[in-house]
C-alpha positions as CSV (number, residue, x, y, z in Angstrom):
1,X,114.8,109.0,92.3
2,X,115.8,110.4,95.4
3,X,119.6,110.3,94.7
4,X,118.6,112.0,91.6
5,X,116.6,114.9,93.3
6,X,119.1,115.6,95.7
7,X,122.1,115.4,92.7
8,X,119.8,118.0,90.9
9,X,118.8,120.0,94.0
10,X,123.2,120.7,94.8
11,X,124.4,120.4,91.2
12,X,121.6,122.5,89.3
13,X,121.6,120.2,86.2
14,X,121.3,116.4,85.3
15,X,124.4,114.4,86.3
16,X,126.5,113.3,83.8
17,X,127.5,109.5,82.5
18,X,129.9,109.1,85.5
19,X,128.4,110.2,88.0
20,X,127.2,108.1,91.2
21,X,126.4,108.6,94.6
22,X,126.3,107.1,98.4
23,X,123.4,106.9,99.3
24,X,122.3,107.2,103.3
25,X,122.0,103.6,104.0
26,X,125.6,103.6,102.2
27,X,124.7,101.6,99.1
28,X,126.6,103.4,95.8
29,X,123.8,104.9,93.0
30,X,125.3,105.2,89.5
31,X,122.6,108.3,89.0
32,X,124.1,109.0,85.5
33,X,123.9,105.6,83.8
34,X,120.3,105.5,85.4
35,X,119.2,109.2,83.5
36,X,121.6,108.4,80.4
37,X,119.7,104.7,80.2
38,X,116.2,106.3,80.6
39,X,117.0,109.2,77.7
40,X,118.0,106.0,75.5
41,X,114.7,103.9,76.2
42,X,112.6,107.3,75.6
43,X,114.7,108.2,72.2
44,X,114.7,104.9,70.6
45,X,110.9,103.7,71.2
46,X,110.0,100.3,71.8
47,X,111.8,97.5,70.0
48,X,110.4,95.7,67.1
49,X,111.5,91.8,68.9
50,X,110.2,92.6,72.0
51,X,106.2,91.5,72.3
């Protein structure tokens, strides 16, 4: 979540799909596939096969 804040916090809006960041310890984020991924899960509900 932090990559997120500080994307937010410089950008002023949600990244888009192809977006991803270093992080400090130098490890690569891919913040937009995270927040496009979550916006799927929330929109489509939980799945009928899954118990």
């Amino acid at each position: 979540m932090g990559a997120l804040a500080r994307y937010v916090t410089r950008e002023g809006r949600l990244p888009g799909r192809g977006v991803a960041q270093i992080l400090p310890d130098g490890t690569e984020h891919r913040t937009g596939i995270s927040v496009a991924n979550q916006k799927w899960r929330r929109d489509t509900g939980p799945r009928a096969d899954c118990s």
